[in-house]
N, C-alpha and C positions, 0 to 999 in steps of 0.2 A: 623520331625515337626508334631505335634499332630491336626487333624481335625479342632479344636478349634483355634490354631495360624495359621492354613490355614485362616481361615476363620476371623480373625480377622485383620489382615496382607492385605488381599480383602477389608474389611471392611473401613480400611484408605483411601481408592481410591475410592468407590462408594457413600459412605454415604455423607448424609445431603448435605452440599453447598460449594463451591468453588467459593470464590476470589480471581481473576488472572489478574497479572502483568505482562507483557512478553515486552522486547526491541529489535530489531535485523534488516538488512536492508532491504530495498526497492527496487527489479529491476524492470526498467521500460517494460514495452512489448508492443507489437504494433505497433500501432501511437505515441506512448511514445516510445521516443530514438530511432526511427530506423533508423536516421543520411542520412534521405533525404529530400532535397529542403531544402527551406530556415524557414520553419515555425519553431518558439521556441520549442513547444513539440516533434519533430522530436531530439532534444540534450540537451532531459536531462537524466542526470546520476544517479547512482545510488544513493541513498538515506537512511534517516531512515524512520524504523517502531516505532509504540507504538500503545501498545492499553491494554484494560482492561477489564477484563469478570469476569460476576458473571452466576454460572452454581447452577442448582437445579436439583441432579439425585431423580426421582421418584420412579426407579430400579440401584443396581446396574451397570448395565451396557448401561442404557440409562438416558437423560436426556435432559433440556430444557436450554438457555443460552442468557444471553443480552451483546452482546459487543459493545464496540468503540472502532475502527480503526481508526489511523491516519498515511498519509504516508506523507512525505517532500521530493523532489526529486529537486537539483539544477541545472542551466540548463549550459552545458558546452559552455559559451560565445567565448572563441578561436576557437572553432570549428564550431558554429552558422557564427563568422564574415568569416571565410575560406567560407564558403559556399555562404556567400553571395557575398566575392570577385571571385570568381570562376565564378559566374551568371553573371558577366560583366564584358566583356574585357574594359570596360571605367572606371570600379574603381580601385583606385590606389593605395589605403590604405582604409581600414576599420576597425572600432573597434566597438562590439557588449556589452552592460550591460542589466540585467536580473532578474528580481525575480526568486522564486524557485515554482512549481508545489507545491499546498496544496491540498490532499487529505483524507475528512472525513466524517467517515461513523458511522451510527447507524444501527447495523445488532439483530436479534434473529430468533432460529431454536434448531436445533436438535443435540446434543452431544452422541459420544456412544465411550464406554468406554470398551473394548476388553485385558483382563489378558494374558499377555506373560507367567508371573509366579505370584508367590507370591507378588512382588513387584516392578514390570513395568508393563507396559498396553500400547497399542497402543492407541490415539484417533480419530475419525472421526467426522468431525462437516460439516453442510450446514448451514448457515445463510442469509439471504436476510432482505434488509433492503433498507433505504434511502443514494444513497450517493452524496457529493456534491464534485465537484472537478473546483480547483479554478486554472484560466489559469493568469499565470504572466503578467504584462507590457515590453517591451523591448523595448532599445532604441539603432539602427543602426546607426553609425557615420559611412557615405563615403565621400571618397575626388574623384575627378577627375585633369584631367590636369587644367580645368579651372575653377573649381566650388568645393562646401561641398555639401552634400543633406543629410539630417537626414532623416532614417526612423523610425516611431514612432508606438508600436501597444498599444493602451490600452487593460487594464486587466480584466478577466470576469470572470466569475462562473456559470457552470451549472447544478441541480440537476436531478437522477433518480433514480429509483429501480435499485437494484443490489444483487447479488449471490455473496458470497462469500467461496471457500471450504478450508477446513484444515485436514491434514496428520501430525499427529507428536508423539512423545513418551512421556510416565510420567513415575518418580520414585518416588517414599515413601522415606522422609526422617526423619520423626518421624509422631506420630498420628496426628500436625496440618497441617505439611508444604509437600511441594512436589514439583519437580521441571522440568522441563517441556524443551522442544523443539518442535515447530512448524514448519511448511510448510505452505503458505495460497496462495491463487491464486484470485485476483478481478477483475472484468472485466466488462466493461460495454460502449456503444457507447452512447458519449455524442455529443452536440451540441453549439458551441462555437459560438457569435455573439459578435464582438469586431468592432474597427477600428483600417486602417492603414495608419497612414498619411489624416484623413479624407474620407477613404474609408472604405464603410460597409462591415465585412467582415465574410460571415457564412460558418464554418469550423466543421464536420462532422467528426469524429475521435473516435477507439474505443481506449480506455486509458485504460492498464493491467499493474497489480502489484505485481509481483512475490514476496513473502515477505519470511524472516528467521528469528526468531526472538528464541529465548528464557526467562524464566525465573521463577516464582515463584508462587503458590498460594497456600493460606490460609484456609485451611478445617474448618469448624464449624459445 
């Protein structure tokens, strides 16, 4: 291959701008899904990713990028009510329902864009941004020998600064398109203030989101 198809073959992957579509899932880390005590965020499962990025390389190999993240994580209810039948030899039966964890971010930072060959690149991205993560409602149905008791938590949302990083590959599939796999890691201690059953309830938790996603962006 001739200096010139080197170089023009690079030229696909660093030049001008990038719009990017990527799909893939969501694990929770943390205080997300570590399947202890009785609180909702403790059982939720694995989830989807989406998000969408527009990148503007200055240089070949480096450049600037605005995304939104969004993660959906459902919260495993057979396994939340186990736990809460477990918490008392006086309940007999219990049955737990759930919203899903909504998690979304506005990030921008830094992309760098590193040639395997001709046509792969590794990239590396840091972004920080605002993000808001929205805690579900549940509702606890227990019985006793002599009684029902509902437990009840309403639903919140907390926002803060956050870090987000990414690890992943690109390939050249013609001079527009290119197609992509990620790694991303978000993490951030949020501050949850709800009720339960009429009780105020401020819950302190750091909420991490292991993400894999793949997909597609549009060079111009």
């Amino acid at each position: 291959m001739s200096i010139c198809n080197i170089a023009s073959a690079q030229e696909f992957m660093y030049q001008h701008r990038l719009v990017t579509l990527s799909m893939g899932v969501a694990v929770p880390a943390y205080a997300l899904g570590n399947e202890k005590g009785t609180n909702v965020s403790s059982y939720a499962t694995i989830g989807t990713n989406i998000n969408a990025e527009g990148t503007y390389f200055y240089s070949w190999h480096a450049g600037i990028a605005v995304m939104f993240n969004y993660n959906i994580n459902p919260i495993d209810t057979e396994r939340l009510a186990e736990e809460y039948l477990l918490s008392s030899n006086a309940f007999k039966t219990v049955s737990a329902e759930s919203e899903s964890f909504h998690d979304i971010s506005g990030l921008a930072g830094i992309v760098f864009d590193i040639p395997a060959n001709d046509y792969f690149s590794f990239t590396f991205k840091m972004l920080g941004g605002l993000r808001n993560v929205y805690k579900p409602a549940a509702l606890i149905k227990t019985t006793t020998v002599f009684s029902s008791v509902d437990y009840y938590e309403t639903s919140t949302s907390a926002t803060v600064f956050a870090l987000l990083g990414t690890f992943g590959v690109k390939a050249i599939v013609n001079d527009n398109f290119n197609i992509h796999l990620n790694s991303s890691y978000i993490g951030s201690t949020l501050n949850f203030e709800y009720k339960r059953n009429n009780k105020d309830i401020n819950q302190e938790a750091h909420i991490g989101i292991l993400s894999i996603a793949g997909g597609v962006s549009y060079n111009f």
